[in-house]
C-alpha positions in Angstrom: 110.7 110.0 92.8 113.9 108.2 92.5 114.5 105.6 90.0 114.6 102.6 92.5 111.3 103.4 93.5 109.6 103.7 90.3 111.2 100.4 89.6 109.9 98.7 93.1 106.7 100.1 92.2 106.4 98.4 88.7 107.8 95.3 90.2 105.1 95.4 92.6 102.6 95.9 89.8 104.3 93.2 88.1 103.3 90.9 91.2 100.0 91.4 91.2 99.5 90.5 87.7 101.1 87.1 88.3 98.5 86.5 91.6 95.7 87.8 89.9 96.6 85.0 86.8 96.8 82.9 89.2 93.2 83.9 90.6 91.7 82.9 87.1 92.0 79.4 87.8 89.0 79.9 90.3 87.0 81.6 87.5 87.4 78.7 85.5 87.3 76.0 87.6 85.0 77.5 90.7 82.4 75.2 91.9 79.9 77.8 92.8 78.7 81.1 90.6 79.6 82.6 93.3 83.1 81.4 93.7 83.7 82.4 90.3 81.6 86.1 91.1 84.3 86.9 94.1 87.1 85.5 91.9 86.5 87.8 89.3 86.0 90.5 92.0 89.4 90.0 93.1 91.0 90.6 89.6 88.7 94.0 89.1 90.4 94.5 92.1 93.8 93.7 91.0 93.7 95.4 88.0 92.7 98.4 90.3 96.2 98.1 92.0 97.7 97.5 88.8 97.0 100.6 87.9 97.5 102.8 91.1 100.7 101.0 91.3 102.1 102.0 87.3 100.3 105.5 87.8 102.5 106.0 90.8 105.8 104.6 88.9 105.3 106.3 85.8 104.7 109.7 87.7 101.2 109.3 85.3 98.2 110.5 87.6 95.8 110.5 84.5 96.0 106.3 85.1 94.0 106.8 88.9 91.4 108.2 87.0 90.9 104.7 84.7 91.3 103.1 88.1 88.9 104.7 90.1 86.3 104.1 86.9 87.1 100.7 86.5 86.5 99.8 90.4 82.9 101.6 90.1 82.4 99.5 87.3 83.8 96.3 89.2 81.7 97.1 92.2 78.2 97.4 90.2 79.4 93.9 88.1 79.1 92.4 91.5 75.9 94.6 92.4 74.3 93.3 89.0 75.6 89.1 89.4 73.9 89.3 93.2 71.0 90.4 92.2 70.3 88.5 89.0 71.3 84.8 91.3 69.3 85.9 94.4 66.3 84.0 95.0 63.7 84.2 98.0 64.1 81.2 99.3 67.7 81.7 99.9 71.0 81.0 97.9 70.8 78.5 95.2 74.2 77.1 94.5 75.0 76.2 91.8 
């Protein structure tokens, strides 16, 4: 891959990180658990990127293999958090 393109795709990367910092702010400040639960979804999910993204401008494919492992373990967070603040009588917000 030429060198503009490994240097797009860690810019891109680069990107990410600054929106998902700026995602944070709802993890601190949500209103609602589950504000904060989708918040912190969307950073698992960056990170996710993050990685695809430096895997792909590194020429590193060992780094989709931490990606794909960390978005199973983002996905089953978010598995855990719904079940653990569902109730019967519907959604209690908090």
């Amino acid at each position: 891959m030429s060198e503009l393109a490994n240097t797009a795709l860690l810019a891109g990367a680069a990107i990410v990180v600054v929106l998902a910092a700026i995602v944070l702010y709802r993890v601190v400040a949500g209103p609602t658990t589950h504000d904060r639960v989708v918040a912190v979804n969307v950073i698992g999910t960056s990170i996710v990127i993050v990685l695809a993204l430096i895997a792909a401008g590194t020429d590193r494919p060992e780094y989709l293999d931490i990606a794909i492992v960390y978005s199973l373990l983002n996905f089953v967070l978010s598995l855990v958090v719904g079940r653990f603040t569902y109730s019967s009588e519907g959604v209690e917000w908090r």
